[in-house]
C-alpha positions in Angstrom: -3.3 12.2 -24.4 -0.9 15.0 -23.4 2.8 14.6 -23.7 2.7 14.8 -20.0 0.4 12.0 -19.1 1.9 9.9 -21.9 5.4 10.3 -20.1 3.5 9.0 -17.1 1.6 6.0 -18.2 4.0 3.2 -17.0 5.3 0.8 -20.3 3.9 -2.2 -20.7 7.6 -3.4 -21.4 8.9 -1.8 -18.4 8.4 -4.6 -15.8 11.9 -5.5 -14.3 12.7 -9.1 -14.4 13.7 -8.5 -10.8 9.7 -8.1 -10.5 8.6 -11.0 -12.0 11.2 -13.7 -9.4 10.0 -11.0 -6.9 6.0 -12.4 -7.3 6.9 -15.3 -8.2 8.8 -15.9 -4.5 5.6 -13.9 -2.7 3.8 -16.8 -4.3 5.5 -19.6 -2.7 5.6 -18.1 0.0 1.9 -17.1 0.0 1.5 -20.9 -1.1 3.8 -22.4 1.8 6.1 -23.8 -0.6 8.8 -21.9 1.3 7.2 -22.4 5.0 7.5 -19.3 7.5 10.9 -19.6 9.5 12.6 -21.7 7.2 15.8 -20.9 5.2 15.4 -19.8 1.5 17.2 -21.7 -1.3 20.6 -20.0 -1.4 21.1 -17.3 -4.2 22.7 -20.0 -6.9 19.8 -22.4 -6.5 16.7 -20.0 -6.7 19.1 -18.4 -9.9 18.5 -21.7 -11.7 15.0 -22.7 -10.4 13.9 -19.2 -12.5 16.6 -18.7 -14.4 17.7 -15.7 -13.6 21.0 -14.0 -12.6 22.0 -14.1 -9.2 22.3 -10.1 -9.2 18.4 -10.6 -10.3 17.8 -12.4 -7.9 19.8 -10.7 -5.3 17.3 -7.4 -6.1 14.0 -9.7 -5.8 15.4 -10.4 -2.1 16.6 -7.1 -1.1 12.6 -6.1 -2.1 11.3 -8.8 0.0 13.7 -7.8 2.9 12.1 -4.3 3.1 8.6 -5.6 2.5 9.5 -7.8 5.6 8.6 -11.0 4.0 11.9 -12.3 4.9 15.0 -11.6 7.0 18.8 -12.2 6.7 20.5 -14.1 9.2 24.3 -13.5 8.4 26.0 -16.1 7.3 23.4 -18.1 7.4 21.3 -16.8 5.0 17.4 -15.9 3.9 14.8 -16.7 5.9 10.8 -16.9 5.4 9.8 -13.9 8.0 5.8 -14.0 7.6 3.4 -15.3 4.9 1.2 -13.2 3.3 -2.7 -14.2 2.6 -2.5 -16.1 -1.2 -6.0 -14.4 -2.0 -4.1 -10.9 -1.6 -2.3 -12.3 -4.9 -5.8 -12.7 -6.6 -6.7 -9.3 -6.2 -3.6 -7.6 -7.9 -3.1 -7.6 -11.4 -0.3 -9.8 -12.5 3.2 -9.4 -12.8 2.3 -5.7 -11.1 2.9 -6.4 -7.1 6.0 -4.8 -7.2 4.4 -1.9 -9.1 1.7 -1.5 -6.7 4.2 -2.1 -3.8 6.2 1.0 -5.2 3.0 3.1 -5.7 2.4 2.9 -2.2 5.9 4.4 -1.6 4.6 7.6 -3.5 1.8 7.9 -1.8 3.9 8.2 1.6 4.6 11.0 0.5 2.3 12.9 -1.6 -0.8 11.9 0.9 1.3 13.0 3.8 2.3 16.7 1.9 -1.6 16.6 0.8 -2.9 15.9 4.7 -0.4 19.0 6.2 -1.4 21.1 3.1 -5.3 20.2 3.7 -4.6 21.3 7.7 -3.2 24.7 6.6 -6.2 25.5 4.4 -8.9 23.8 5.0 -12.7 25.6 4.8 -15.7 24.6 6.3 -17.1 23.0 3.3 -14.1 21.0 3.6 -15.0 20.0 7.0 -18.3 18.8 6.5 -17.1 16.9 3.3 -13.9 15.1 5.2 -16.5 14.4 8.2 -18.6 13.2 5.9 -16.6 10.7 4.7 -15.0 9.9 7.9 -18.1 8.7 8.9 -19.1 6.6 5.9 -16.4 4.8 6.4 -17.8 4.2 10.0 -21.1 3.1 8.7 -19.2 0.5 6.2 -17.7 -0.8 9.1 -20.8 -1.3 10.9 -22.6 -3.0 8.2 -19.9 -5.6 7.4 -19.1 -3.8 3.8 -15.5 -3.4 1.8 -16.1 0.4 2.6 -13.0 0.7 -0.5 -15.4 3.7 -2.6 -15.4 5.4 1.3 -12.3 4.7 2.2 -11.1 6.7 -1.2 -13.6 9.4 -1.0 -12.1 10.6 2.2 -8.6 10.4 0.6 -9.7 13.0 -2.2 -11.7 14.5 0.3 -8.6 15.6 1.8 -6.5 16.3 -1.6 -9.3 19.3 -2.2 -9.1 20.4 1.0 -5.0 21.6 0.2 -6.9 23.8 -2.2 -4.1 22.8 -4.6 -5.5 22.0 -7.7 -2.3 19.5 -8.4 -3.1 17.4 -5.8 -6.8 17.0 -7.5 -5.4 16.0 -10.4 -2.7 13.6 -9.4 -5.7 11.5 -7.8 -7.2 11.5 -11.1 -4.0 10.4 -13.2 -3.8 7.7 -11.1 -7.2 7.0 -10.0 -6.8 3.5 -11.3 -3.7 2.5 -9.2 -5.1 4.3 -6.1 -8.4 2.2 -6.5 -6.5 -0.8 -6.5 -4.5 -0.2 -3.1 -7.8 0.9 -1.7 -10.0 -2.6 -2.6 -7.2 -4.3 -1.9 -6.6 -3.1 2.1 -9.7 -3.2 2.6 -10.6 -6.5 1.2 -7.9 -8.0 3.2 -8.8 -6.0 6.6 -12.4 -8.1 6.5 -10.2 -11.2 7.4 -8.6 -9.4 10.3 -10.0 -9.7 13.9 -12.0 -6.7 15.1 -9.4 -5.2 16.7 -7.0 -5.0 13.5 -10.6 -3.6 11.5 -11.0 -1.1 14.2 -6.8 0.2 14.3 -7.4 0.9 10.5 -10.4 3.7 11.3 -8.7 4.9 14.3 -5.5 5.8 11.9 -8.2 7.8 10.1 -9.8 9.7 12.9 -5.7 10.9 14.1 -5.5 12.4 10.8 -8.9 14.1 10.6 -8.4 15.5 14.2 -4.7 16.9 13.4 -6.6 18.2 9.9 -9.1 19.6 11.4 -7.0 20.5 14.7 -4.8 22.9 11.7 -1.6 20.4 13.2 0.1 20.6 10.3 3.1 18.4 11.5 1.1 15.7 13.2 -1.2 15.7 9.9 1.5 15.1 7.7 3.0 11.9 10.2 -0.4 10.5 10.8 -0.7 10.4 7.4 2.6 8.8 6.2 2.4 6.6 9.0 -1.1 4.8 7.9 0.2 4.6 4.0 2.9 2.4 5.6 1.1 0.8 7.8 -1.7 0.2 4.4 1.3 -0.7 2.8 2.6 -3.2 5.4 -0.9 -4.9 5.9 -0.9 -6.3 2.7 1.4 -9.0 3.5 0.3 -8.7 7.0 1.0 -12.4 8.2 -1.5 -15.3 8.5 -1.2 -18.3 10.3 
């Protein structure tokens, strides 16, 4: 292993204990221990259930806030904003849902450069491989299937079409935590009426057509804008 990808592979030591109250809270929630629309336990009160700090705690909050798990009323507190589907917790390694909460962060951004980069350069075996994959996905969808392999194939179909090596080998440094985020979306968008399956494609198609279209601007948007949207569907509600 190089000193660079050595530097990279997270510590197995590193996990906040911010992280841990964090999951543990996504849990209940997931679990309807703390229903949807009712107050959390105040700051002092969830300290001593997990015995934590309450600047701990504080953080675990302030992460659920911008997940939009939960909302702040002022002066009145925390409240439960949505509850996520518990089987989204069985499908991410634990003690790691923050990790793979922050990973889609960094893919905001390094898809989003990748999609504008892949509009400026693209070739036309770079067409017919992003088309290609475009419309895997759309037989996967068809047939009932996960469609996660597809789904990721059109993602590094995309990377090579920058023509920038780096973006190639990013995928592969993380190919594990990008495989993850992949099975897990689409695992949970099989639960999701038609409508919610078919919004996920047609975030797809905008960004092929800008790719393909050589909109660099609207490729790098369309791009960041279904990450976050990926991101967001994780703990998309469920009633």
């Amino acid at each position: 292993m190089t000193k660079l990808s050595a530097a990279m592979e997270p510590s197995k030591g590193a996990t906040r204990f911010s992280d841990i109250i964090y999951e543990k809270i996504v849990g209940m929630i997931a679990d309807g221990n703390f229903p949807v629309n009712e107050r959390l336990p105040p700051e002092s009160k969830l300290a001593a259930m997990f015995g934590a700090s309450r600047p701990v705690v504080r953080e675990a909050l302030e992460r659920l806030r911008t997940d939009g798990l939960v909302v702040s009323r002022k002066g009145s507190g925390s409240y439960v904003r949505q509850r996520p589907d518990s089987s989204m917790l069985k499908m991410v390694p634990v003690g790691s849902l923050a990790d793979v909460q922050r990973f889609f962060e960094f893919r905001a951004g390094l898809e989003a450069e990748a999609a504008e980069l892949a509009a400026r350069n693209w070739q036309p075996e770079d067409k017919e491989r992003i088309m290609a994959a475009l419309q895997a996905i759309e037989e996967c969808l068809r047939n009932g299937e996960l469609g996660a392999d597809e789904d990721e194939a059109l993602h590094d179909a995309i990377a090579i079409a920058t023509g920038n090596q780096f973006h190639i080998t990013v995928r592969e440094w993380f190919r594990p935590h990008f495989a993850v985020g992949h099975s897990v979306t689409r695992s949970l968008s099989l639960k999701r009426t038609p409508a919610q399956i078919r919004s996920v494609q047609d975030e797809h198609a905008v960004i092929v057509a800008a790719i393909l279209a050589r909109n660099e601007a609207e490729a790098h948007d369309a791009m960041k804008r279904h990450i976050l949207n990926a991101r967001a569907r994780m703990f998309q509600g469920v009633n």
